[in-house]
Backbone as a printed PyTorch tensor [residue, N CA C, xyz], in Angstrom:
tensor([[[  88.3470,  -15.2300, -207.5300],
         [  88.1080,  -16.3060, -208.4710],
         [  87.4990,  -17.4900, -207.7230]],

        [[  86.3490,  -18.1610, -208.0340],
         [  85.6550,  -19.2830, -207.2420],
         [  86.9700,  -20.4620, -208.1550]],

        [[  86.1890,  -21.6050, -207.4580],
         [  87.1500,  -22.9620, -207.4720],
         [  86.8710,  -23.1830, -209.2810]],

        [[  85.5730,  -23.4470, -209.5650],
         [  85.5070,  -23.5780, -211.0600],
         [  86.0310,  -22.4530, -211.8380]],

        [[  86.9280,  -21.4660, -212.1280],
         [  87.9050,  -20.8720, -212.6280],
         [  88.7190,  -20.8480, -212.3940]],

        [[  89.1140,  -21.6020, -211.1180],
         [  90.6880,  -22.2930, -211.0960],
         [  91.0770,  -23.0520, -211.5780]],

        [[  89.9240,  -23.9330, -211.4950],
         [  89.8040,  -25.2710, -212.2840],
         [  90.5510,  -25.1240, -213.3610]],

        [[  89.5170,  -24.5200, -214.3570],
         [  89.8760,  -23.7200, -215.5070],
         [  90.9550,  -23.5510, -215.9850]],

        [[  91.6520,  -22.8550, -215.0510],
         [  92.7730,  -22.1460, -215.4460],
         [  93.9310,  -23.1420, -215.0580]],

        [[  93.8150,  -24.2480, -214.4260],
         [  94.9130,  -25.1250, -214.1300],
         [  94.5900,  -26.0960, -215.1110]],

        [[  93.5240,  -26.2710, -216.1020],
         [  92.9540,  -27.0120, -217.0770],
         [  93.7790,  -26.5360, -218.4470]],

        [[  93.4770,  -25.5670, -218.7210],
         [  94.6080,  -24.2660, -220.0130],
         [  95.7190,  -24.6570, -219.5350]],

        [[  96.2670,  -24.7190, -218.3680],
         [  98.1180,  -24.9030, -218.2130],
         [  98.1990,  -26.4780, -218.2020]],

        [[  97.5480,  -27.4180, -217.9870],
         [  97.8940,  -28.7690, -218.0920],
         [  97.8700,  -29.2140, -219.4190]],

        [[  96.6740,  -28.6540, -220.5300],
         [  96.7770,  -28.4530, -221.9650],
         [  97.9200,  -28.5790, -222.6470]],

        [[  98.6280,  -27.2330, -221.9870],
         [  99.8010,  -26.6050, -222.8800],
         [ 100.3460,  -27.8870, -222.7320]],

        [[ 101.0070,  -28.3030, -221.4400],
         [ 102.0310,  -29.6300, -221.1000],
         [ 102.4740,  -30.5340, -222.1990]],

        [[ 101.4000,  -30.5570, -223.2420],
         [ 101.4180,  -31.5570, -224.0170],
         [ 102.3150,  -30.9470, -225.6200]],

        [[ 101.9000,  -29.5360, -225.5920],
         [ 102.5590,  -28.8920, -226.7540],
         [ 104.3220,  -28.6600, -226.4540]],

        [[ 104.3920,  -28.2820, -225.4250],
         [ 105.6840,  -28.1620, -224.8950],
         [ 106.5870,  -29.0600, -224.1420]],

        [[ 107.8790,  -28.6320, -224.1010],
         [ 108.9010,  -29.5310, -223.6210],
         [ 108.7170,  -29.3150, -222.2580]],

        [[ 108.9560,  -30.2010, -221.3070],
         [ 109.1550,  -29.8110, -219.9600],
         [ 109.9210,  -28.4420, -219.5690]],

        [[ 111.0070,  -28.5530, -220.1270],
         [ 111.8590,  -27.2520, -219.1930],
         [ 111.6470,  -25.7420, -220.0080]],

        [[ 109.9280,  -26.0020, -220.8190],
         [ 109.4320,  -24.7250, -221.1960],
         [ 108.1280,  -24.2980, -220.3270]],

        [[ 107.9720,  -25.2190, -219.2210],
         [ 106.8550,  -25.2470, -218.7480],
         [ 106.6370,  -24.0890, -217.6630]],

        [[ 107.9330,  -24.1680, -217.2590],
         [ 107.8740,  -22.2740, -215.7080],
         [ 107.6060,  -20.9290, -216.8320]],

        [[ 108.5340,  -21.1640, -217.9230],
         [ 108.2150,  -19.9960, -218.9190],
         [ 106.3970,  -19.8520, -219.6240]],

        [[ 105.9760,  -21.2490, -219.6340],
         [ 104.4880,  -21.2600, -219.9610],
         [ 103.9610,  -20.7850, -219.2610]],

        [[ 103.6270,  -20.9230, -218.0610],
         [ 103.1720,  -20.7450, -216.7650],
         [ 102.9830,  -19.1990, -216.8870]],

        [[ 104.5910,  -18.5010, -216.4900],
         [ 104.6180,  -16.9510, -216.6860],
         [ 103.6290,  -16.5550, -217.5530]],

        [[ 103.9560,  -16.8580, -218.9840],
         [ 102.9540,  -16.4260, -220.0480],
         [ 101.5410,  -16.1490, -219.5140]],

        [[ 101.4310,  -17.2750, -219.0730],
         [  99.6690,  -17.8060, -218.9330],
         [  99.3270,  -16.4380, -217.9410]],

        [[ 100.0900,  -16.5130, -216.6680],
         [  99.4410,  -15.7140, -215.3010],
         [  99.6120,  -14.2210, -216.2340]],

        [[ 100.4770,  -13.9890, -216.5350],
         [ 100.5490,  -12.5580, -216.8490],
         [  98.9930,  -11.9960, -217.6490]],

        [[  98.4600,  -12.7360, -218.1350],
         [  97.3670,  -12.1550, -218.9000],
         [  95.8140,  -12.6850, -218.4240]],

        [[  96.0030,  -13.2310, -216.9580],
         [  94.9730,  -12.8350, -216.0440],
         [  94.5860,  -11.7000, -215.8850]],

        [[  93.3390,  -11.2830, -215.3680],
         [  92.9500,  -10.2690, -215.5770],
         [  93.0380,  -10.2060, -213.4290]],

        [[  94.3750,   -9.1100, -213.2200],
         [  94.2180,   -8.9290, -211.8870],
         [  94.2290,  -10.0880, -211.1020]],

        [[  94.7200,  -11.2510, -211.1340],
         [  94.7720,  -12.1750, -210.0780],
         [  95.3420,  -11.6940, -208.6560]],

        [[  95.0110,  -12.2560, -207.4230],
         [  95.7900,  -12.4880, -206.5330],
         [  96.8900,  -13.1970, -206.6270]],

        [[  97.8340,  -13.0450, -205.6860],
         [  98.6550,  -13.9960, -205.2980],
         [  98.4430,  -15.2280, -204.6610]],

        [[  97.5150,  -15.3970, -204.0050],
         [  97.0990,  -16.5580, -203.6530],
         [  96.4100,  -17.2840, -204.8860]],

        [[  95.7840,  -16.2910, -205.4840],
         [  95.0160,  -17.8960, -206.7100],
         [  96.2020,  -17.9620, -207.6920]],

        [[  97.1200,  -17.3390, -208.4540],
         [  98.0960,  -17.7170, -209.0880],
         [  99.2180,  -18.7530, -208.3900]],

        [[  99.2250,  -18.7280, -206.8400],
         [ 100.1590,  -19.7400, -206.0930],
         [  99.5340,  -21.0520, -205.9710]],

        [[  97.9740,  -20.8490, -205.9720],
         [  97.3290,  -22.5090, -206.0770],
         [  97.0610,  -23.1740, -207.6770]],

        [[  96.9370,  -22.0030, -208.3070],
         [  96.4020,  -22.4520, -210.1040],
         [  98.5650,  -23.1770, -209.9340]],

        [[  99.0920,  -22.1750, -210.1470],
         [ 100.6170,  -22.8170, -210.3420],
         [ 100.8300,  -24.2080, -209.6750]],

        [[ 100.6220,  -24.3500, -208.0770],
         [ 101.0410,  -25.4030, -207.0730],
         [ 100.4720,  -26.4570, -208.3290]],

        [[  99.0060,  -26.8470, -207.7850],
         [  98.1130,  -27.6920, -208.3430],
         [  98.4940,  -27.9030, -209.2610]],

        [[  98.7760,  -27.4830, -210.4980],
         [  99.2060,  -27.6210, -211.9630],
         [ 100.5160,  -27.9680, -211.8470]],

        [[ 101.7490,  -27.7770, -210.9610],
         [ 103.0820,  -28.7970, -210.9030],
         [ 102.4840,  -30.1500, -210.3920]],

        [[ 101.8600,  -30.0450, -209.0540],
         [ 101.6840,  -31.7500, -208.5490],
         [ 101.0980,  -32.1450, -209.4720]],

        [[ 100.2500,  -32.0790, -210.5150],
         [  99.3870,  -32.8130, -211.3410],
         [ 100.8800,  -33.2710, -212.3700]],

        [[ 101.0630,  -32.5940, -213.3560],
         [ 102.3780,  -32.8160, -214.3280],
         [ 103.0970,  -33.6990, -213.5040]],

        [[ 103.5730,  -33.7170, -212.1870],
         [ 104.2610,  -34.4810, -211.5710],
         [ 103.9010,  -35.9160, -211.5200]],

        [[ 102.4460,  -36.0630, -211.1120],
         [ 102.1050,  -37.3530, -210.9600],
         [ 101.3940,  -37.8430, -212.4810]],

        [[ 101.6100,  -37.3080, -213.7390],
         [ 101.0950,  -37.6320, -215.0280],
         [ 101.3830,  -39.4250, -215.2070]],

        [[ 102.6380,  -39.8180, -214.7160],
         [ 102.7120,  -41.0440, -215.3640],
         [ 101.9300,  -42.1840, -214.2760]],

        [[ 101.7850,  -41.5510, -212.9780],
         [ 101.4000,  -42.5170, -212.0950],
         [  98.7520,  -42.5340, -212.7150]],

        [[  98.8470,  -40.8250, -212.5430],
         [  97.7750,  -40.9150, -213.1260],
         [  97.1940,  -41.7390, -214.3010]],

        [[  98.0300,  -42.0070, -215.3880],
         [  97.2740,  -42.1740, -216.4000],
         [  97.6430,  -43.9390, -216.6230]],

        [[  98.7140,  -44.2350, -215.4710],
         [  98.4630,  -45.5170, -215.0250],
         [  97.3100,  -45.8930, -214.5330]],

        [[  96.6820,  -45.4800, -213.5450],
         [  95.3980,  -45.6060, -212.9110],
         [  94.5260,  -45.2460, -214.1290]],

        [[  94.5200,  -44.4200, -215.2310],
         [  93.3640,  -44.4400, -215.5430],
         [  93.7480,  -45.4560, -216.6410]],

        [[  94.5300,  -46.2160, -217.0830],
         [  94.4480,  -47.2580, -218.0670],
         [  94.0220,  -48.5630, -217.1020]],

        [[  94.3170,  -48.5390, -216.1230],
         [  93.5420,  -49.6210, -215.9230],
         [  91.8210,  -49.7510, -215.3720]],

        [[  91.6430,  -48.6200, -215.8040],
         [  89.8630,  -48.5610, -215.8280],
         [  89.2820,  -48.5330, -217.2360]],

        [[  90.3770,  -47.5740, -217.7350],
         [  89.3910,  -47.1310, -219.1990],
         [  89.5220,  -48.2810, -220.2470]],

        [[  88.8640,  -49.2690, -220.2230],
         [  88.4570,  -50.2290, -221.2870],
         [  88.5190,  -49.7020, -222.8570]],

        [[  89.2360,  -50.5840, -223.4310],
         [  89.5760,  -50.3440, -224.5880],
         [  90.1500,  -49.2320, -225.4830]],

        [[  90.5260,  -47.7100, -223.9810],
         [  90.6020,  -46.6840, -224.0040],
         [  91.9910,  -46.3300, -223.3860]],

        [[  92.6610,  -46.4400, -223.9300],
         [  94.2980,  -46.2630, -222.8760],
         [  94.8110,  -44.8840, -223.6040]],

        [[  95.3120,  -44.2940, -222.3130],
         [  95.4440,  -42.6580, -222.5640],
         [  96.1280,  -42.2680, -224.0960]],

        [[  96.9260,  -43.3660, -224.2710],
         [  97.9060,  -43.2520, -225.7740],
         [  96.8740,  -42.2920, -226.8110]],

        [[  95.6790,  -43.0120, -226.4430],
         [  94.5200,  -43.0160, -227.7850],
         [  93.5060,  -42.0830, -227.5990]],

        [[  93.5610,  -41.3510, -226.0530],
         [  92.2880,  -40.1940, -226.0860],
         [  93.2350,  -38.9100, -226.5810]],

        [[  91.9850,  -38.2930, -226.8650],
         [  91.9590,  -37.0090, -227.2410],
         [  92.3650,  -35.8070, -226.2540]],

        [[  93.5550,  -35.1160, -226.7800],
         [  94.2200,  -34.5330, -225.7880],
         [  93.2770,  -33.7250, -224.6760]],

        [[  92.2450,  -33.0720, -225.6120],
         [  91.4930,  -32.6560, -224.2730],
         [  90.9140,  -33.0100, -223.0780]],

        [[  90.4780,  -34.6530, -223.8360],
         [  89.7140,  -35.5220, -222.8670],
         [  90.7040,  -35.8820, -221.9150]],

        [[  91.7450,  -36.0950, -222.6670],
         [  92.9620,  -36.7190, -221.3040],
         [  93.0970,  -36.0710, -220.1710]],

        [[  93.1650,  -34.5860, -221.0940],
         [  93.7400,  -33.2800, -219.6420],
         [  92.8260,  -33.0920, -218.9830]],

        [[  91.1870,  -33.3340, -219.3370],
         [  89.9640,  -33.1790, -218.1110],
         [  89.9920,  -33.8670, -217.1790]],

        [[  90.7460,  -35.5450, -217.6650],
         [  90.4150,  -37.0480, -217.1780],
         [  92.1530,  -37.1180, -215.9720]],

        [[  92.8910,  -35.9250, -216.1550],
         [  94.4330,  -36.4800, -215.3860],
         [  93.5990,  -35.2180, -214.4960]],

        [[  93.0440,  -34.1360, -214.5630],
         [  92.8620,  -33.0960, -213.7710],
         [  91.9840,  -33.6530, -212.6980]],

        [[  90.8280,  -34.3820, -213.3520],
         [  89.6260,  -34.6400, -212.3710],
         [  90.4240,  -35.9900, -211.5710]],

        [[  91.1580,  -36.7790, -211.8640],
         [  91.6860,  -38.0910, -211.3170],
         [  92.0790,  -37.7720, -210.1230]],

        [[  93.0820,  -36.8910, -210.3440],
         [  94.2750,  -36.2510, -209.1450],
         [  93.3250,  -35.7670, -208.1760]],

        [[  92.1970,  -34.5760, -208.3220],
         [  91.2520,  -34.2740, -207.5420],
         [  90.5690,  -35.2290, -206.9590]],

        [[  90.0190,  -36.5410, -207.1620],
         [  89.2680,  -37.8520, -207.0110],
         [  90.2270,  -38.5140, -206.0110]],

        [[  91.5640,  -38.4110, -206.3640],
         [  92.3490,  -39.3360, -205.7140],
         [  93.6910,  -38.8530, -204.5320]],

        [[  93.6310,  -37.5070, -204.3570],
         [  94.9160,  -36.9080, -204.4320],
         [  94.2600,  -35.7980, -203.7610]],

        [[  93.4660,  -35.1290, -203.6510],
         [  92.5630,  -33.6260, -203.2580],
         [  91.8150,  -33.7500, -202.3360]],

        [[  92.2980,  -34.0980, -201.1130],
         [  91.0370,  -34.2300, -199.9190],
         [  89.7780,  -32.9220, -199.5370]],

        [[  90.0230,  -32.1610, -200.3140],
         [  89.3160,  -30.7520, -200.1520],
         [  88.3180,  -31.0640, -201.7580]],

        [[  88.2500,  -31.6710, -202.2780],
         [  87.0580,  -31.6120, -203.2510],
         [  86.1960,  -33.2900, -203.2930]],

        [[  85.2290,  -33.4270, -203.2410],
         [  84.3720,  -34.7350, -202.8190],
         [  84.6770,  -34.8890, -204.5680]],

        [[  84.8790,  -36.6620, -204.3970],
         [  84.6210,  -37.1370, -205.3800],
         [  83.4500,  -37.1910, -206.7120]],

        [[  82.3130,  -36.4380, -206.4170],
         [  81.1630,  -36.5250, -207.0620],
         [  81.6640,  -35.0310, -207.8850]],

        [[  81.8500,  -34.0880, -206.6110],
         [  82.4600,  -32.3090, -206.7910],
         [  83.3690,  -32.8860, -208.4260]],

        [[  84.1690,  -33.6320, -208.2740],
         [  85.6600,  -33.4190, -209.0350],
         [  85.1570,  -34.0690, -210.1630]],

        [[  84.1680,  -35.2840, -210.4470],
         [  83.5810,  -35.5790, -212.0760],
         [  82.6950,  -35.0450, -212.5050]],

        [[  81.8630,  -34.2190, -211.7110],
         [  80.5360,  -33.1620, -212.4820],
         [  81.5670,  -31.4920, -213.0410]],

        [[  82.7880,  -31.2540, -212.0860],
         [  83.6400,  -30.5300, -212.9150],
         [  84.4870,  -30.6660, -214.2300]],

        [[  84.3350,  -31.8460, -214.8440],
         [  85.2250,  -32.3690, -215.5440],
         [  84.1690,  -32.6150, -216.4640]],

        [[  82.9430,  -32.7260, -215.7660],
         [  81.8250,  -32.6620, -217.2540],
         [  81.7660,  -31.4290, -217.6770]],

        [[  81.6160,  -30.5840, -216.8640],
         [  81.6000,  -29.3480, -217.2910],
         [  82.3900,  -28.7710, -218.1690]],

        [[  83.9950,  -29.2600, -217.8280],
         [  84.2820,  -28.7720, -218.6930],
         [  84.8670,  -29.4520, -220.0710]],

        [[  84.4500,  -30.4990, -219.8690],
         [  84.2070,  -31.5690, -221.6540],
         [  83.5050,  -30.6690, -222.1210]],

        [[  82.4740,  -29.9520, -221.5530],
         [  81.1820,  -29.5550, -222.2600],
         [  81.1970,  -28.5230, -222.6940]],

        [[  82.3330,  -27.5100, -222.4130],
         [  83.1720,  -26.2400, -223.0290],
         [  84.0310,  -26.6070, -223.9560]],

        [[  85.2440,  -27.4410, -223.0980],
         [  86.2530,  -27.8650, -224.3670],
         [  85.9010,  -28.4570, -225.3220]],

        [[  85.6120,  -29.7190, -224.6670],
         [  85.4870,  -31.3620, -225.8870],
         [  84.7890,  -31.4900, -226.7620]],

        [[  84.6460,  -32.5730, -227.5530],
         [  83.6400,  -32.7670, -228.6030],
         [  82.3600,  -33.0800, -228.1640]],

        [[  81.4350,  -33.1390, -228.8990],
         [  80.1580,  -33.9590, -228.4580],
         [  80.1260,  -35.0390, -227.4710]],

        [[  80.8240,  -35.8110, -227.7030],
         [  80.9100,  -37.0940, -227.2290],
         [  81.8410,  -37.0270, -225.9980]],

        [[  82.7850,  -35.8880, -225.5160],
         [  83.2370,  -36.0400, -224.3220],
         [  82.6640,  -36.0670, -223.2290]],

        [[  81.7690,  -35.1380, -223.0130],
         [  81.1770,  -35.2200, -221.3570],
         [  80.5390,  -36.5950, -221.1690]],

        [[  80.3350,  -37.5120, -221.8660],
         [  80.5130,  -39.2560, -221.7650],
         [  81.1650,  -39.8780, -221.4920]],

        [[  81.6630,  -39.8140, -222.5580],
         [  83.2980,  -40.2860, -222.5680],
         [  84.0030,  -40.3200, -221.2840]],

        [[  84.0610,  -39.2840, -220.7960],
         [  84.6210,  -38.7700, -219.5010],
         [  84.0860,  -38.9020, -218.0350]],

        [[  82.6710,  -38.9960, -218.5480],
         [  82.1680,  -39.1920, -217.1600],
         [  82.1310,  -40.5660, -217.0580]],

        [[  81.7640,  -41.6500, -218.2930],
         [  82.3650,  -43.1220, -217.9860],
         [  83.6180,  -43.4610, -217.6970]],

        [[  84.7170,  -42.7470, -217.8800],
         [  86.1230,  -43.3840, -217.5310],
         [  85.6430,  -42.9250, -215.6220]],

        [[  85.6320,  -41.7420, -215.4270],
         [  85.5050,  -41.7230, -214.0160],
         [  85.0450,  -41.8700, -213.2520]],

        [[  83.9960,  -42.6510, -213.7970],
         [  82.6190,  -43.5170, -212.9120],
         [  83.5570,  -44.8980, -212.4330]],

        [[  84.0530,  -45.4510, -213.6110],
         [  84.7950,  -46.5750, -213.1720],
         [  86.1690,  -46.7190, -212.2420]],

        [[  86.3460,  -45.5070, -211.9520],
         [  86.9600,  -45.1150, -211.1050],
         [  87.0450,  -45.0110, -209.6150]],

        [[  86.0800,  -45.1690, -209.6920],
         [  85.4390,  -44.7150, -207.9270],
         [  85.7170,  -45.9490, -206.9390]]])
């Protein structure tokens, strides 16, 4: 699996976060890996790792991103946009193995699968102001 389908796939499990209670989240997880097609153990141990530290640092992230996103405070985005915008943050801020430019052209990308029209904007202005 290259890095942009990890991405991916730690993108689908940060999603769920929002539908579920915390202490359904190891049982989500299971769900999710089981219906990979053939993973390693190593990419299911980094999609998993990556996807706890992120949930972990959710309240410190979306602190940082309210104080960039103008008139835009996480309360009020759109769940998808949020989960592109806490995924790519942590990578930007937190991921010494992906360059900052690497971690918001991934997050356009994948506005541009998930989101509406208007996300891969949306998104790439909150994390421009970021930098």
């Amino acid at each position: 699996m290259g890095r942009r389908e990890l991405r991916e796939h730690i993108f689908r499990l940060l999603f769920r976060r929002d539908f579920f209670p915390e202490e359904e989240m190891k049982e989500q997880e299971a769900l999710y890996i089981e219906y990979l097609a053939d993973p390693e153990q190593e990419e299911v141990d980094y999609i998993v790792q990556k996807t706890e530290k992120i949930i972990a640092m959710i309240p410190e992230l979306d602190s940082m991103v309210n104080e960039h996103a103008v008139g835009w405070q996480t309360d009020r985005m759109g769940k998808v946009d949020l989960t592109i915008i806490r995924l790519a943050v942590y990578e930007m801020k937190f991921d010494e193995d992906i360059p900052v430019s690497v971690a918001i052209n991934e997050a356009v990308e994948l506005a541009k699968r998930y989101g509406t029209e208007n996300s891969p904007a949306f998104i790439n202005g909150v994390l421009a102001k970021m930098i």
